[in-house]
C-alpha positions in Angstrom: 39.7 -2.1 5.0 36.7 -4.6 5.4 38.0 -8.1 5.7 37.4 -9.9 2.7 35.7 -12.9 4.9 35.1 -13.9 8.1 37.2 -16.2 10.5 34.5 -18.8 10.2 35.1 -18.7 6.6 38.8 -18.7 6.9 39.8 -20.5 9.7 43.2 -19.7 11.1 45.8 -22.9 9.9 46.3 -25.5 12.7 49.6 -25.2 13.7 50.5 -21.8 12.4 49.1 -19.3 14.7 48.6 -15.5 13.7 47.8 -17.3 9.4 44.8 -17.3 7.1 43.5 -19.7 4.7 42.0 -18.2 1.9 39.9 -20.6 0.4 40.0 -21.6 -3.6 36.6 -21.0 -4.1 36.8 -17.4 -3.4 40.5 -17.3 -5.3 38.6 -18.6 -8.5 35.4 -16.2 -8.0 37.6 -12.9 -7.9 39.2 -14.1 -11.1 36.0 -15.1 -12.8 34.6 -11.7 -11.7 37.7 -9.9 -13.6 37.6 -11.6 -16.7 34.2 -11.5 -17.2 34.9 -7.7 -17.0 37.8 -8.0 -19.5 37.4 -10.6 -21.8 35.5 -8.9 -24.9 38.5 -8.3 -27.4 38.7 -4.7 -29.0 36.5 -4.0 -31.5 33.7 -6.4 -29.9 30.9 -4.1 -29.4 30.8 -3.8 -33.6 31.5 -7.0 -34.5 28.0 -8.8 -35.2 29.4 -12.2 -34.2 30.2 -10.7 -30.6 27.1 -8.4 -30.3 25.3 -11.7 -30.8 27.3 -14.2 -28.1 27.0 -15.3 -24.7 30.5 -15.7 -22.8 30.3 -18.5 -20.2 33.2 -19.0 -17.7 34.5 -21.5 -15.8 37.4 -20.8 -13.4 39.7 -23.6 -11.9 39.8 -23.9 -8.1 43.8 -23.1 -7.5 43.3 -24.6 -3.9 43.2 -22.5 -0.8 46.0 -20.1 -0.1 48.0 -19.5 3.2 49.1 -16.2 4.4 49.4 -13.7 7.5 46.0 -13.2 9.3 45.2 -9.3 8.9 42.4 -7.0 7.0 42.2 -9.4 3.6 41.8 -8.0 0.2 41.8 -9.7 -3.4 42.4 -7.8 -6.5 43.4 -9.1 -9.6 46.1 -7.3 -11.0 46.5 -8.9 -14.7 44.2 -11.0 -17.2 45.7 -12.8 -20.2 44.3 -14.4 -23.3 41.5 -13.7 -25.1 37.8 -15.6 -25.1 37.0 -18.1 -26.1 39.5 -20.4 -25.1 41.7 -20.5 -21.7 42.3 -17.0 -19.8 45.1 -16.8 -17.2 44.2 -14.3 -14.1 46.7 -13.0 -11.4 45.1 -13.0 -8.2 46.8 -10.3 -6.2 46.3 -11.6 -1.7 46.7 -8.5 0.2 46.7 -8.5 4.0 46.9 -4.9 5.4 47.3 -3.0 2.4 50.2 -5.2 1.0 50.4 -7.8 -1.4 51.1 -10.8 0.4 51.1 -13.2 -2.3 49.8 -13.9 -5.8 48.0 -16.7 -7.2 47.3 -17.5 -11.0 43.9 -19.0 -12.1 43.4 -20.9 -14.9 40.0 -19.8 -16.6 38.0 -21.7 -19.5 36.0 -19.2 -21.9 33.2 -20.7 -23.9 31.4 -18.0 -26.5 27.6 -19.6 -27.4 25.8 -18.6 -30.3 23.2 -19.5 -32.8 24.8 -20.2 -35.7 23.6 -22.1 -39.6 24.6 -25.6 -39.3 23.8 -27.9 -41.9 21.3 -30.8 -41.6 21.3 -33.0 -44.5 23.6 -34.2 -47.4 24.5 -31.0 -49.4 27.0 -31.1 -52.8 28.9 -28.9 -54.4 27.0 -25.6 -55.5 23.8 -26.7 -54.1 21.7 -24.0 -53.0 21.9 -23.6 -49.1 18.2 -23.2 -47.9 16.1 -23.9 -45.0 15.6 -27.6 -46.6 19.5 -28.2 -45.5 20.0 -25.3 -43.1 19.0 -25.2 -39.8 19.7 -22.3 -36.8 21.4 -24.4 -33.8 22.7 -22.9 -30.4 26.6 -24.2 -30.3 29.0 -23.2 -27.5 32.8 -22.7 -28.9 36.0 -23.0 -27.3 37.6 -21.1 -30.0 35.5 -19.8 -32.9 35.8 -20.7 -36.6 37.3 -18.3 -38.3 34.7 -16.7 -40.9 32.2 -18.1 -38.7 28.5 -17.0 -40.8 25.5 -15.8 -38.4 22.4 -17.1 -39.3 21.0 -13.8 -41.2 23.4 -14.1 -43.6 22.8 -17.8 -44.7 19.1 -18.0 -44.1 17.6 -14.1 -45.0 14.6 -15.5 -47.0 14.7 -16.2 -51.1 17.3 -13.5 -52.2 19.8 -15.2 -50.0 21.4 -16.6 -52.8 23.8 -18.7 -51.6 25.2 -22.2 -52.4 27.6 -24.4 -51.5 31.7 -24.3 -52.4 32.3 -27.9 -51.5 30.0 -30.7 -50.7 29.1 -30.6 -46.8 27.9 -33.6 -44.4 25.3 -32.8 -41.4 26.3 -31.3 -38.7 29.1 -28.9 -39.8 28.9 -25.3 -38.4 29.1 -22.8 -41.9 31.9 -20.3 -42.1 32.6 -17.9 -45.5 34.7 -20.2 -47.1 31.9 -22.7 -47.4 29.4 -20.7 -49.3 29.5 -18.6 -52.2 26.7 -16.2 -54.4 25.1 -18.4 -56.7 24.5 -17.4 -60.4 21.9 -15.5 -61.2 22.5 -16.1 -64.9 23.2 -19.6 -66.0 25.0 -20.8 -69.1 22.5 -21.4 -71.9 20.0 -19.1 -70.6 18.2 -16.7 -72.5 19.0 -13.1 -71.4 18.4 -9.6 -72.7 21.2 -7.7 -74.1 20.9 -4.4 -73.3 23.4 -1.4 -74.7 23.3 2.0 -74.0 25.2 5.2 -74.4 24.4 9.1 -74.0 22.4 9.1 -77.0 21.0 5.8 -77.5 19.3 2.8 -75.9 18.9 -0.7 -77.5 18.3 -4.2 -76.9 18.2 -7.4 -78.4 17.6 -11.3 -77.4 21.0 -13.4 -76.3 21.8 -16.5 -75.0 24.3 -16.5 -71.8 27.5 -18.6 -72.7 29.1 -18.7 -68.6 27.2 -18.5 -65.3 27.3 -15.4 -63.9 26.7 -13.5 -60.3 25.0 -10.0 -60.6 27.8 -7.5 -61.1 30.2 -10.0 -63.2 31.3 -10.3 -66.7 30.1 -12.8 -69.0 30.9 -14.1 -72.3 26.7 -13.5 -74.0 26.4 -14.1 -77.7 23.7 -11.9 -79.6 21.0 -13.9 -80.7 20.0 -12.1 -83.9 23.5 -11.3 -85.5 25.6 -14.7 -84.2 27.8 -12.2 -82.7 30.1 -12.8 -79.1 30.6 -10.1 -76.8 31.0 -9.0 -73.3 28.3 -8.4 -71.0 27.7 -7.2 -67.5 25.5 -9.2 -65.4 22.9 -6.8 -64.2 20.1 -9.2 -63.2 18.7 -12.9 -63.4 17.7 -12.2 -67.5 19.7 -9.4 -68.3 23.2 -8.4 -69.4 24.6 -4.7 -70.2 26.7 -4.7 -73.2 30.1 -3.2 -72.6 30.5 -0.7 -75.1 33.8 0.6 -75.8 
């Protein structure tokens, strides 16, 4: 096998003829080199927030490593933990074939991504725009879980979104912070709109809850006084549920 470097690189240890010093440095590199390989967690490749990070890595020099001089090999023979975060490699030292020795490296994951972070006061169920929303590059040493990518906060007017809780500059948006707003609000005028096999009718109504396309709404008939249930089918109009 081709020595892994040369005796000017790894100087034989005073006072301990026939022994190699493998230096940190190239300890750390062969573990940064395998968990760069291994890192992505299953599933990555369809997960958007994945497809859209960068991994950075940053591998801990262990200090050099003494051993018997011979034909020098490293190969890491395990990874564990997951990025981002810390990563634990097992740096295999073989001499001759053999696994002299085995050093673990300590490796630092950071994920980078550009992510909706908010830039000025927002309050509860204010709408989340570009006037409060901005795109910002963020590394992460562990992600946030329901961590939101930009498109999904920021995809232009039919976004829809607002905000769950009031939120200060700076914060990073995840799921739990945003919500569909209302497409109907209470008090609004609406069209009630009811329709079976055979028949097709409408009439003015006034909404009496907010309401998100798709839900179901208390809307009370403008013309007869009467309360019924509607489904929320767009921004000024219901569908009658008809029994």
């Amino acid at each position: 096998k081709k020595p892994f470097a040369t005796e000017a690189e790894t100087p034989s240890v005073p006072g301990a003829p026939g022994a190699l010093e493998v230096p940190g440095p190239a300890l750390a590199g062969a573990a940064g080199t395998a968990v760069l390989k291994r890192a992505l967690p299953a599933g990555a490749a369809a997960d958007p927030v994945w497809r859209a990070a960068e991994l950075s890595l940053t591998c801990v020099d262990p200090g050099p490593a003494v051993v018997a001089d011979g034909a020098l090999a490293l190969h890491v023979s395990r990874v564990s933990g997951t990025p981002p975060g810390s990563m634990t490699a097992a740096v295999d030292i073989v001499v001759d074939g053999a696994v002299r020795r085995t050093v673990m490296v300590r490796c630092d994951a950071l994920v980078a991504l550009d992510v909706p972070v908010v830039t000025a006061p927002v309050a509860r169920h204010d709408a989340l725009t570009e006037d409060n929303v901005a795109v910002e590059r963020r590394e992460f040493a562990s992600l946030p879980r329901g961590l939101l990518l930009p498109e999904a906060v920021l995809a232009g007017p039919g976004a829809g979104l607002r905000a769950t809780r009031p939120l200060t500059p700076g914060t990073v948006l995840t799921d739990s912070m945003v919500e569909a707003a209302p497409v109907v609000l209470r008090g609004a005028p609406v069209t009630i709109v009811a329709a079976t096999a055979r028949i097709h009718v409408a009439a003015p109504g006034v909404a009496l809850e907010d309401g998100r396309v798709g839900d179901v709404i208390r809307v009370q008939n403008s013309l007869s006084g009467q309360v019924i249930r509607a489904r929320v089918a767009a921004a000024d109009r219901v569908e009658a549920i008809v029994p």
